[in-house]
Steps between C-alpha positions, in 0.01 A plus 500: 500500500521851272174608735707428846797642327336812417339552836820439710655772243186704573547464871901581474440838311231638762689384778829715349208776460390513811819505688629759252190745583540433859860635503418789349217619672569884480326576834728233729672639797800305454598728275665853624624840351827572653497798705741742439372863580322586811373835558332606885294856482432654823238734601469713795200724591650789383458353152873458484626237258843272526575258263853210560526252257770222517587377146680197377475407126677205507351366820632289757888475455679589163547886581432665803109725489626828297238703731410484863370775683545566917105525632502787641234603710390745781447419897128525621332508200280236313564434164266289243717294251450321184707248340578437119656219368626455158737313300727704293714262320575487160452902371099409604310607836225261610253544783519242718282681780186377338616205459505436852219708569299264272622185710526664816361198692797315457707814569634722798754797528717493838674789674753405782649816616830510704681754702223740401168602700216485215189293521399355190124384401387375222142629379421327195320157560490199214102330453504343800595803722908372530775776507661573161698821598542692137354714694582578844524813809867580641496648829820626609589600860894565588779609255755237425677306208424164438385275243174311352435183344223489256422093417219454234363122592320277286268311657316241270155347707667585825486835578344584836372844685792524741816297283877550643744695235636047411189386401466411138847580253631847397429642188695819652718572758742814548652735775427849481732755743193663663566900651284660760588875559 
């Protein structure tokens, strides 16, 4: 009886350790910085750098974002742009670029310009050759004012070559007025 007593206690206790380990598995995508902070650099071929961030330490509602910056860009001229992402909560700033970077298969920026004429595409690809867009060419054409919405998609084991802006959920999703002059 104390040897089947023992082993059902023995069982118990490594089936509480197991669980426990599973849940905190420090790598599980589950699990997401907020993002806070988002910062696009633009490059023409002059060598001419513009950098708009949109920043929003307490995140989605509380306080409205204390920073965001008009894109404003040039007609007819090609721009290459990079995005950061960071969360800047608490007096800290954390990278969350790499983060995404590093599970990039499972992640995909979007870029739906409206009211504007710009052509957007993405030139970073993930392992298996899928869009990621941190990186990405801007082609503008007429002047005009409009705006663009930048939706960062998570996309766990379903990610395809050619995914609509709704697949997966959002881990980001914000309006940016948008100026070609």
């Amino acid at each position: 009886m104390k040897r089947t007593m023992f082993m059902l206690a023995s069982f118990a206790v490594l089936t509480m350790m197991s669980c426990k380990k599973d849940a905190e598995k420090p790598n599980d995508e589950s699990e997401h910085e907020a993002i806070n902070s988002v910062t696009f650099t633009f490059s023409d071929n002059s060598g001419t750098t513009r950098v708009f961030k949109l920043e929003d330490p307490d995140g989605d509602g509380g306080n409205p974002p204390t920073r965001i910056d008009n894109i404003t860009l040039q007609a007819n001229k090609t721009y290459t742009m990079q995005v950061t992402l960071q969360n800047i909560s608490g007096g800290t700033t954390k990278d969350i670029t790499s983060s995404v970077q590093s599970q990039s298969k499972h992640h995909e920026l979007f870029f739906l310009p409206s009211g504007v004429a710009v052509t957007i595409t993405k030139t970073d690809k993930d392992v298996n050759n899928y869009p990621i867009g941190l990186a990405s060419t801007w082609a503008t054409t007429a002047t005009g004012n409009g705006t663009v919405r930048i939706k960062l998609m998570h996309k766990p084991f379903i990610k395809g070559p050619n995914d609509a802006a709704t697949v997966g959920h959002s881990d980001l999703d914000i309006n940016l007025p948008l100026i070609i002059n």
